[in-house]
C-alpha positions, 0 to 999 in steps of 0.5 A, a space after each residue: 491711379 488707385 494701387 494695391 499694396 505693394 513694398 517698395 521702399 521711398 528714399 531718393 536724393 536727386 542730382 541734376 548737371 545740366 550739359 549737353 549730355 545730362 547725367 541724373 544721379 539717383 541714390 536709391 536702395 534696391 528694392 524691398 523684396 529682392 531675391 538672394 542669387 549666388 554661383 553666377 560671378 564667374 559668368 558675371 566678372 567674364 561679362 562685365 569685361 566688356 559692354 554689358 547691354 540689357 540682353 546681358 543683364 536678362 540672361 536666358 533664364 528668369 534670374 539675372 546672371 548679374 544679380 548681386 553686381 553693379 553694371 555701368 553705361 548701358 545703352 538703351 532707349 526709354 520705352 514709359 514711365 511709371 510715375 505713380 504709385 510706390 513702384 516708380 521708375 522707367 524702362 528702357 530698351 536696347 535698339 541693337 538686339 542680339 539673335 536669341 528669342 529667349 534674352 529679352 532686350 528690356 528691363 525696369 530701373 526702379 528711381 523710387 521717386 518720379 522719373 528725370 527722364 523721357 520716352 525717346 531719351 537715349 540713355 545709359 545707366 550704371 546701377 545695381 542689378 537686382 531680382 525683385 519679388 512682388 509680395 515678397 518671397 512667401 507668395 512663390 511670385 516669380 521675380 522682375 530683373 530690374 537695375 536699382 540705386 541708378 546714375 541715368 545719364 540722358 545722351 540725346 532725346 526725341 529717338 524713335 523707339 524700338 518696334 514693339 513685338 507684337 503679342 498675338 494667338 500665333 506668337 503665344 504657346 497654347 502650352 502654359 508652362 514647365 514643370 519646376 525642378 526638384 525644389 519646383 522651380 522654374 527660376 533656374 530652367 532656360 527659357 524655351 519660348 517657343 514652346 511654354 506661354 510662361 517662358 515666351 512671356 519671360 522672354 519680353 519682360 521688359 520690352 515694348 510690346 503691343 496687342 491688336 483689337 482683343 477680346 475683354 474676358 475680365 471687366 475693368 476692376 477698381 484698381 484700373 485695370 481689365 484682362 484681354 485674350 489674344 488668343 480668342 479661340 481658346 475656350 470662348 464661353 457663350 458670353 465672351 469670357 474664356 473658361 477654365 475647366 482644368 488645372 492644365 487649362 490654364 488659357 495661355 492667351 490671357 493678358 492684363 492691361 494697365 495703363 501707365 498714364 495716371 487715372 486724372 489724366 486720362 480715365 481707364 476704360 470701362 469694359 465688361 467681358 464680351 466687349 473688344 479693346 479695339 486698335 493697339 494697345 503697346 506699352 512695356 511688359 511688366 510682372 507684378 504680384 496681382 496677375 502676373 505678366 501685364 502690358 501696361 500701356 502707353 498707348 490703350 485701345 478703345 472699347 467697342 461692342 455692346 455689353 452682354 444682357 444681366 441673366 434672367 432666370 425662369 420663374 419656377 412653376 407651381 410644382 417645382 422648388 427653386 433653391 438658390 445660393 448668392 454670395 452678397 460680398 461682405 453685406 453690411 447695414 452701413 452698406 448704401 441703400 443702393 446695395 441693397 437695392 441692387 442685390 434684391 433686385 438681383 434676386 427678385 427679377 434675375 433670380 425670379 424670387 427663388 423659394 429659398 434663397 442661402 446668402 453667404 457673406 452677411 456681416 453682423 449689425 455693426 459690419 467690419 467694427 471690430 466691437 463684439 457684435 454678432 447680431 446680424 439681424 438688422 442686416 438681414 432685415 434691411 436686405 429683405 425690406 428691399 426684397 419686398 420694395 423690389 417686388 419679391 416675397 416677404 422672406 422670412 429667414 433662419 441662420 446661427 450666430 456665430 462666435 465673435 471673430 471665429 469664421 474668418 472674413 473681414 475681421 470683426 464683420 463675422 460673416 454667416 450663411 443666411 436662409 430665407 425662405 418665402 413662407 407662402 411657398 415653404 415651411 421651415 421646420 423649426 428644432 431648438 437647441 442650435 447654437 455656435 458651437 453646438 453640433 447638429 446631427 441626424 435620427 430616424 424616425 419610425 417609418 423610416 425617415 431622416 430628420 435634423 435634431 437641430 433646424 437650423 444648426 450647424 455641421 461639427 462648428 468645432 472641429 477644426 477643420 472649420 478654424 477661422 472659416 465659416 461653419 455649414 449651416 443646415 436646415 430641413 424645409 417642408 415643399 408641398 408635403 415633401 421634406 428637402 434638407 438644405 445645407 448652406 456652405 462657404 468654405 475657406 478662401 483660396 488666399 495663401 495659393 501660389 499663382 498660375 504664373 508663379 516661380 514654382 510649377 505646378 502652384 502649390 495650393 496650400 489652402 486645399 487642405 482645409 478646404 478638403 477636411 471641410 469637405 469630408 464634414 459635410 460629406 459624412 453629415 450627409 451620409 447620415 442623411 442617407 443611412 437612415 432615408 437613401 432617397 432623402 432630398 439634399 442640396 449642399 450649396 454655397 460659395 465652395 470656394 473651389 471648382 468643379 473639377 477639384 479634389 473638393 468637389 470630389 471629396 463631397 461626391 464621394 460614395 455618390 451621395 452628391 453630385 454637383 449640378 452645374 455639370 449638368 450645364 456644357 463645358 463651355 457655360 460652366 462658370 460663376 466668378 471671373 478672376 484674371 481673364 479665367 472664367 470659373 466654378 466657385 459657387 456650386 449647388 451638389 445634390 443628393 441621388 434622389 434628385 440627381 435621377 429625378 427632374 431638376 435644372 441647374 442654371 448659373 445666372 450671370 448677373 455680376 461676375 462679367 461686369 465692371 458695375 457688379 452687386 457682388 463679385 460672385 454671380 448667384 445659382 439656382 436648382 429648380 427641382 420637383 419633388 
């Protein structure tokens, strides 16, 4: 099963005594990444005086109140085995539960090796307990209570395994979690799980749980695993995924789905959003670092239901100007052909060959090659060679190199913003005098309109507000006599953001602020469109990185002189990237007044973000508009 990274150390020495009962001694560290717990051994020495079961050892917050010390013989019954990957070990379940909803009655034994023991062993296990973080302390992860440098002793086989509990939309709280305390944390505040998603999840972890027939809301991804909702009245869109329209909307019904029997085994299923994982799926309930709670199964549903239709957008009349935006995922020429096949087909019969089209994302001729190469001219050329193959228009297109390893992305790829435009149908008014770091600006002209004094070129390319980002490229077009200034933007990535279900509530968003800073630049350049020409018409597009109910989006609204058109769209359908069972705005085409109050449709065409097989992982966007 292919895996992400994660730090676990490896080293294990195994021992075997073969009696009628088995004892399996493993000596292994705990694992990398364990959280330092202090102030719980007066509660830890009065609990190790007796019996310790696993109750004990979860407690009735998210830290272990044995954290730090050695447990020995607790009972319990294994429920999977993980056996791939670095994370290797079981879990096991005591059978004898006490009466508190919040102490969950589960817990991982990390073995660091394959696993000597077997679902439905009856087993007691003496070992360390530890608070594991995945990714580490600095990702605000929350931790796994699990039982390290183990001695399992197997007392009986083939017992029947405690019944799972079953996840459902009546057992999950629509509210999604607490608010931290004063350092932000939730670690330390007792589990409520009647009333936070976050806490109820908590309560399980560990245990055998199961789903009933749900609904998929993100398609299976590379690394064997895809999102369901059990809760399939929570903020549906039209298409089958669930909608995250606020920071406060957090959709408590999400849940991802491992499986815990390696991929040469049995194949993980392939599922597009919309699609139903039919029957139960049951299995352990983990919390890892890539989405957080996550029933990986022993048992998997089956997928049913036809996948929803790839979009097709109208093709704009005569009078209208159609002006699109499409992230192409790091496009390189060493890509296969048939990526680039899929991606202009993309823009050709879904997109119905948009006038202008921004591409974000164009990686330079020796892609991610770290060799000094900032051309990206061959990769443009293949992408609109296979454009004319798929029967669109013979673009032509406009973009600024940029400096070698300045603008963030894959490193040495020196991913750029990309216009093509069809010449047919618009002209680019060419103004030299653009480079890298060269910044672009506005003048007047004497009957009263805005102009570009470089086309294409690029919004302050050395401000820092663009450190390791990709910096706007903008230009002026020309449709049927009227001038249209394009501004193609991809700001910086969220990556660095504590998750929904971090340890620390509500998440900190550390990448916001450049995020912000880049939204004030792009802003003020188009204030100064305005000042000389208020009824100027401007589109600032591209993957913002960012929703439409963020501080972003509002920074580049402000004074008015933007507006984002995907609000023009329902709540329901506003969305252009599937992350964790969450449908949502990153891409966004914002607009000036003069367009805003004219004639003009928005449309998010959906065409990969839902979809196991995807060209990108980003579904483009299109404005048509009439002059």
């Amino acid at each position: 099963m292919p895996m992400k990274t994660s730090s676990r150390l490896a080293a294990l020495t195994v021992a075997a005594v073969c009696s009628t009962v088995t004892t399996v001694v493993l000596s292994s560290p705990v694992q990398a990444g364990t959280l330092p717990l202090a102030g719980a051994h007066g509660q830890a020495e009065s609990l190790l005086a007796d019996q310790v079961r696993i109750h004990d050892i979860q407690g009735g917050t998210r830290t272990s109140p044995l954290a730090g010390t050695t447990v020995t013989t607790v009972p319990g019954i294994v429920t999977g085995l993980r056996t791939y990957g670095s994370s290797k070990g079981f879990w096991f379940q005591d059978p004898e539960p006490d009466n508190d909803p919040a102490t969950s009655e589960g817990v991982f034994v990390f073995t660091s090796s394959t696993p000597k023991v077997a679902v439905g062993d009856s087993v007691q296990v003496s070992g360390s307990v530890s608070e594991y973080i995945p990714g580490g302390t600095a990702t605000g992860n929350q931790s796994v209570t699990e039982i390290g440098k183990p001695t399992v002793t197997v007392v009986s086989s083939g017992n029947a395994l405690p019944a799972p509990v079953t996840i459902d939309a009546s057992s999950v709280p629509d509210a999604y979690t607490p608010d931290g305390d004063s350092s932000g944390s939730i670690n330390a505040l007792p589990l409520q799980p009647d009333t936070y998603a976050l806490d109820y999840y908590e309560s399980l972890e560990g245990m055998d749980v199961e789903i009933g027939s749900s609904r998929v809301v993100t398609a299976t991804d590379p690394y064997a695993e895809l999102w369901v909702t059990v809760k399939p009245d929570e903020h549906p869109d039209p298409r089958g995924g669930t909608v995250y329209g606020s920071y406060t909307s957090q959709n408590s019904g999400r849940l991802q789905v491992q499986s815990l029997i390696p991929t040469a085994t049995q194949p993980f299923p392939t599922a597009d959003v919309g699609q139903t994982l039919e029957g139960t799926t049951e299995g352990p309930l983990d919390f890892n670092q890539f989405g957080g709670y996550t029933l990986v199964a022993r048992t998997i549903g089956t997928v049913t239901g036809a996948s929803p239709e790839r979009e097709v957008t109208r093709k704009q009349a005569s009078d209208e100007l159609a002006v699109a935006t499409y992230n192409v995922e790091n496009l390189a020429p060493s890509d296969p052909q048939t990526k680039f096949d899929k991606l202009a087909d993309g823009v050709v019969n879904h997109l119905s060959s948009p006038d202008i089209v921004a591409l974000e994302e164009i990686q330079d001729n020796s892609g991610a090659t770290d060799d000094g190469t900032v051309a990206a001219d061959q990769t443009v050329q293949k992408f609109i060679d296979a454009v004319v193959a798929a029967g669109g228009p013979h673009y032509e297109w406009r973009s600024i190199d940029p400096v070698n390893d300045a603008d963030g992305g894959a490193p040495g790829g020196n991913i750029r913003q990309v216009f093509l435009f069809n010449p047919d149908r618009v002209s680019f008014v060419d103004r030299p005098g653009g480079g890298s770091t060269t910044a672009d600006n506005v003048v007047g002209t004497a009957t009263g309109r805005a102009v570009l004094t470089q086309s294409p070129g690029r919004i302050d390319p050395t401000s820092t507000a663009w450190t390791d980002s990709r910096k706007p490229l903008a230009g002026q077009f020309t449709f049927q006599g009227r001038t249209v200034f394009v501004i193609a933007n991809h700001f910086m990535s969220k990556g660095g953001d504590q998750a929904l279900t971090s340890a620390f509530q509500p998440p900190t968003r550390s990448s916001e602020t450049e995020r912000h800073e880049q939204a004030d630049e792009v802003n003020a350049f188009v204030k100064k469109i305005l000042a000389f020409q208020s009824n100027a018409e401007v589109l600032a597009i591209g993957d913002l990185n960012d929703f439409e109910f963020s501080d972003t989006a509002t920074r580049l609204e402000a004074g008015g002189v933007l507006w984002s058109a995907i609000k023009s769209l329902p709540e329901a359908e506003r969305y252009t990237y599937d992350y964790q069972g969450n449908s949502q705005v990153l891409d966004q085409i914002l607009v000036s007044p003069a367009v805003q109050q004219g004639t003009f449709e928005y449309d998010s065409v959906h065409i990969n973000a839902e979809f196991a097989d995807q060209n990108s992982d980003h579904d483009p966007q299109v404005l048509r508009l009439k002059p």
